[in-house]
N, C-alpha and C positions, 0 to 999 in steps of 0.2 A: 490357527491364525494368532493364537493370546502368547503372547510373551515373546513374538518377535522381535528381535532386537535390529533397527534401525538405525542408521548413522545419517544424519544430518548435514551437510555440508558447506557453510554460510558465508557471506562475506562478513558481516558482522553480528553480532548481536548485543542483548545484552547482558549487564549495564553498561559496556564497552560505549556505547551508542545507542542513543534512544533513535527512531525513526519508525515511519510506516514498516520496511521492512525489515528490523529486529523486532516488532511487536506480533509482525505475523507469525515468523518464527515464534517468539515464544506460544501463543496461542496454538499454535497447528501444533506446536510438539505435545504442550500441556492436556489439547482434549485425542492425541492418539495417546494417551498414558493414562486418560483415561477411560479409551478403550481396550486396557489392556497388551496395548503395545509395549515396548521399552525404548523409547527413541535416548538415543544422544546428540547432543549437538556438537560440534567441531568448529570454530570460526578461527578466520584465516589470517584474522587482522590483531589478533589476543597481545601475541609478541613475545607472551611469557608461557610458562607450563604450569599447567593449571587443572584441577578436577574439583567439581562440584555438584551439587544437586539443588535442584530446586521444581518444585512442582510435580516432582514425578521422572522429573526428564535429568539425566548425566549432562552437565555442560565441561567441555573439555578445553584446553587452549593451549597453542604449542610455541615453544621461542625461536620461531624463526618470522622471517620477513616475510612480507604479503606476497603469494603466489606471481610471478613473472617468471621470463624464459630462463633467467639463471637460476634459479630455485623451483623450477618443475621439477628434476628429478628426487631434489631430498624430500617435497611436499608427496610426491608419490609414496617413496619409501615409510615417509609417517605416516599419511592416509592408511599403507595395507598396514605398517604394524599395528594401529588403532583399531582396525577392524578384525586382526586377529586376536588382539590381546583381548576384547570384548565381545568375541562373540557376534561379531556384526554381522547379519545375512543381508541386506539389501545396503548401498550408499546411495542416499537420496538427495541427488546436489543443487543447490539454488542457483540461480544467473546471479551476476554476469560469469561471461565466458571462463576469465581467469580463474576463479571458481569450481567451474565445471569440469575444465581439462585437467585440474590436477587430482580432481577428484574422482574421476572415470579411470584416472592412471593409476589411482593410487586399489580402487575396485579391481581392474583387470589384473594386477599384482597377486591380490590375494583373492583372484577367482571367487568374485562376488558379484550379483549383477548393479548397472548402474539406472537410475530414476534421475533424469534432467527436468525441473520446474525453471520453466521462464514466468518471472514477475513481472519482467519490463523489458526493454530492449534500450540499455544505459545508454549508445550511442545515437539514438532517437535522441533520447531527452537533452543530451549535450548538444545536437541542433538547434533545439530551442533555448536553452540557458544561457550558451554563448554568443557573442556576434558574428564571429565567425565559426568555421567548424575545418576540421584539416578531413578532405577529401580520403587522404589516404589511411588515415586513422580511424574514418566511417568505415572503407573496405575493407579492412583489415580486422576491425570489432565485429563486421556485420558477418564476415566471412568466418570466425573465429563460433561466434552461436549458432550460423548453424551447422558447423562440424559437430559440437557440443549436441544436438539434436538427433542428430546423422547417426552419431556414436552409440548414444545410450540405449541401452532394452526397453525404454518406457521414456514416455515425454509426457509431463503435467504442465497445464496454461492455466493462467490464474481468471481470464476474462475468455469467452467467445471470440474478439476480438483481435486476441495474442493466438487463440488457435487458429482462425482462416489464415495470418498474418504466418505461422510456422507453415503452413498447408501450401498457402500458395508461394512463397515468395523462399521459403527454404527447400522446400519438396518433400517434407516429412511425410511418410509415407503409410505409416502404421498409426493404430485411434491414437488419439491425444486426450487425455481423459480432462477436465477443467475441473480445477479445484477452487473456486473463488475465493474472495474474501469474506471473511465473518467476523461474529462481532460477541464479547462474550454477555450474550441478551439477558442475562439473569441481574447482573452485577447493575448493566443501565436500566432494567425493568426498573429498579427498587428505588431508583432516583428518578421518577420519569414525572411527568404530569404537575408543572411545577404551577403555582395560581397564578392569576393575571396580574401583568404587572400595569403601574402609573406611570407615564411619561411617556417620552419618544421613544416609538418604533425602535427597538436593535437589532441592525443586522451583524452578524456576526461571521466571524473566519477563523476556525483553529485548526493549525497546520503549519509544515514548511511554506516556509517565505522564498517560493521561486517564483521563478519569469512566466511559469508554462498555467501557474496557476492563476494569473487575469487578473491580480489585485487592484488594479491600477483601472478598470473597467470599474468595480466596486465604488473606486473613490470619486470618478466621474458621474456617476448615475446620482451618488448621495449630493455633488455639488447641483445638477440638474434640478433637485425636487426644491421645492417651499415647503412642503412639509415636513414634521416635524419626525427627522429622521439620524439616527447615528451610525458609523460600523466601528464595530470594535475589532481587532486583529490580536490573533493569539496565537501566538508562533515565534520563530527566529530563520532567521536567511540572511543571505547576500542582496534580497530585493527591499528587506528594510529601511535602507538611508533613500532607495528611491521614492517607496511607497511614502516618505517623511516629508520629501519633497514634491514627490506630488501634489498631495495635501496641503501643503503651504501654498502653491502656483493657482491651486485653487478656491482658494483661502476658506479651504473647511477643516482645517486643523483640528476647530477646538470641538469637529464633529468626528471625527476620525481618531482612532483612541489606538494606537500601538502598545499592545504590552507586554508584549515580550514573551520568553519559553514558558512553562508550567511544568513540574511532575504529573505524570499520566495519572500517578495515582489521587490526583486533585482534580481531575478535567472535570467531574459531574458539577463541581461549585462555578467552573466558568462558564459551565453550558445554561445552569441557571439563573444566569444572567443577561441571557441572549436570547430573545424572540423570534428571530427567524434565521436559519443557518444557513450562508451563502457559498457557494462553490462556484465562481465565474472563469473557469479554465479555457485558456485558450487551444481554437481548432489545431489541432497538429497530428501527426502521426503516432506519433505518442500515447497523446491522451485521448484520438480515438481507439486508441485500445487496450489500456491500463483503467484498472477503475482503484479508483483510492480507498482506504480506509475508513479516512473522520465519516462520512456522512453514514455510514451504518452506525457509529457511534450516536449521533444526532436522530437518525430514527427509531434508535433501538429506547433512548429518552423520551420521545415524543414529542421533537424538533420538527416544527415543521420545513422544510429546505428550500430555497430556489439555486436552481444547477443550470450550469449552460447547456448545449445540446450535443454536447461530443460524444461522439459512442461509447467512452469508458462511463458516466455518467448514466448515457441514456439506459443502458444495461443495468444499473443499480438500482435507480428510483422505482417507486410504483406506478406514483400518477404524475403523468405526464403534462398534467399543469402547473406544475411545476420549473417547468426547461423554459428557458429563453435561446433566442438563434446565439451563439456565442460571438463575443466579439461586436455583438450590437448593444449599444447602450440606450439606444431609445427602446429597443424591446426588455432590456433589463427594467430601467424605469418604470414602463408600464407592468408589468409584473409586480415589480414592489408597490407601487400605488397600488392594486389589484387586492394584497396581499394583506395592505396594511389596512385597507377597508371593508375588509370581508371577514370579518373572524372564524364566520363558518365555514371558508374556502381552506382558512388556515389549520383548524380543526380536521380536515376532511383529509387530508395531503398530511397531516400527523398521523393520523390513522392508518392511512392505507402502508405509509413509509415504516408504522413500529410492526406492523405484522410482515408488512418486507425481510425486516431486521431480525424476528424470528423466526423466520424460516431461513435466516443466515448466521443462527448459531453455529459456533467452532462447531459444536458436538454433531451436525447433520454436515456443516460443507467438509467435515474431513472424510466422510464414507469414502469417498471415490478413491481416494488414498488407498483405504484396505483394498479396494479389488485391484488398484494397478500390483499393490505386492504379492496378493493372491494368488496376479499371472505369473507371476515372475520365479515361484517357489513351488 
């Protein structure tokens, strides 16, 4: 199994792009490297030709444009000669689809098998972010993953949620092994258990600033209370100039604090700034079955969270006092008052979430990884 060489397949990474998913990618590759793997990553958005290292792991990048119907065949042709030039035995492709297809083409090329990881299902979340959605652009995306499914020798789901979701609704037929997400718990151990602070309650939010994640729930629940309560927001998006406005309509501006991106490698000083970490995502299809990132970061510090009740969520937490019904703002409320009077409640729901977050170390949720290559070799 040690020194298998693996090929990565990604829409982005980085530094190309920071987000949840170029940070999984780097983690998933960093702790299969060091388990003795050799992963490479390949990303399809680079534009230029490129080789490097970093953490263990080959990152490569090629000058052509992003994967579509006119450029499938020459991304094939680079996919196999990248995999023969290195030695690749397995190509392990991430979603979305465009992604996947050229990636399985570029594997059967050079007679190697293919590993499809669905993270998400992009045209879900485009239902929600947009106001409208083009009908034939969902059939077409939706019908695209799961050829991409259909195709590959091995299928990895990031949530329980994404796997019944491949089971029933695409008909994948063979196991699906779930690879979740993790969190690198050593790094947030060592900053975790910050002392108590003086003043109003902080709720907090760091993350992208979309539609699908209920910000504007947030800013309503903190306009509700009398007490003395703030949210702070730590992120960038398209829902910023809303979430600004929001805030204003409800005149709790000067309680509502937007500040904008951070470097990842900074987050531990904004987290110790923030008392309770909130995740108010809206019910959708989607986000019952994606689970995000931040809040393993936030457990693995000893944040205590309140989450809505969406399945991506409910599958993360530990304790489940935690969840409010999503989308209600009188049960959010009660919650944060609950939350903000109880320190032992807050205490208890830290706990259970930092031992969550190590048992979702990179180094334990990649296992499943080595055995789907296992099968496959």
């Amino acid at each position: 199994m040690s020194h298998r060489r693996i090929l990565h397949v990604v829409d982005h990474a980085l530094p190309q792009r920071f987000s949840g998913y170029s940070i999984r990618t780097r983690f998933l590759t960093k702790a299969q490297a060091g388990l003795g793997l050799e992963p490479h990553v390949l990303s399809t958005s680079a534009g230029v030709s490129s080789t490097h290292e970093q953490d263990g792991v080959v990152q490569h990048g090629l000058a052509l444009p992003r994967p579509q119907l006119s450029t499938h065949r020459r991304w094939a042709r680079a996919i196999a000669a990248c995999v023969r030039e290195h030695g690749i035995e397995i190509v392990h492709a991430h979603s979305p689809h465009a992604t996947g297809l050229v990636a399985s083409a570029g594997a059967r090329r050079a007679a190697v098998p293919t590993v499809y990881e669905v993270r998400g299902l992009w045209h879900e979340a485009r239902r929600v972010e947009q106001d409208r959605s083009n009908p034939l652009e969902y059939a077409l995306w939706d019908a695209l993953e799961g050829r991409c499914c259909r195709r590959a020798d091995a299928v990895i789901a990031i949530s329980e949620g994404l796997r019944e979701r491949l089971v029933k609704h695409y008909g994948v037929s063979g196991p699906i092994a779930v690879v979740p997400n993790g969190v690198d718990f050593a790094r947030f151990e060592a900053a975790a258990e910050d002392p108590p602070r003086d003043g109003p309650l902080r709720l907090g939010y760091i993350g992208s600033l979309r539609r699908l994640e209920g910000l504007e729930l947030a800013i309503e629940a903190v306009a509700r209370m009398d007490e003395p309560v703030e949210l702070w927001i730590v992120g960038e998006g398209e829902e910023r100039p809303r979430l600004a406005e929001c805030a204003a309509a409800l005149g709790v501006s000067d309680r509502v604090h937007l500040l904008g991106p951070v470097p990842h490698a900074e987050i531990e000083a904004q987290y110790a700034r923030l008392d309770v970490m909130l995740y108010p995502r809206k019910r959708s299809p989607v986000t019952e079955m994606v689970t995000p990132l931040k809040p393993l970061e936030a457990m693995a510090l000893g944040k205590p969270l309140l989450a809505s009740d969406v399945g991506g969520l409910r599958e993360l937490v530990a304790d489940k006092r935690c969840l409010f019904r999503a989308g209600d703002v009188d049960a959010l409320v009660e919650r944060i008052r609950a939350f903000a009077s109880d320190a032992g409640l807050r205490t208890e729901v830290a706990r259970a979430g930092r031992e969550r977050a190590r048992e979702r170390d990179w180094s334990r949720v990649v296992q499943p990884c080595l055995a789907v290559y296992d099968a496959l070799l």
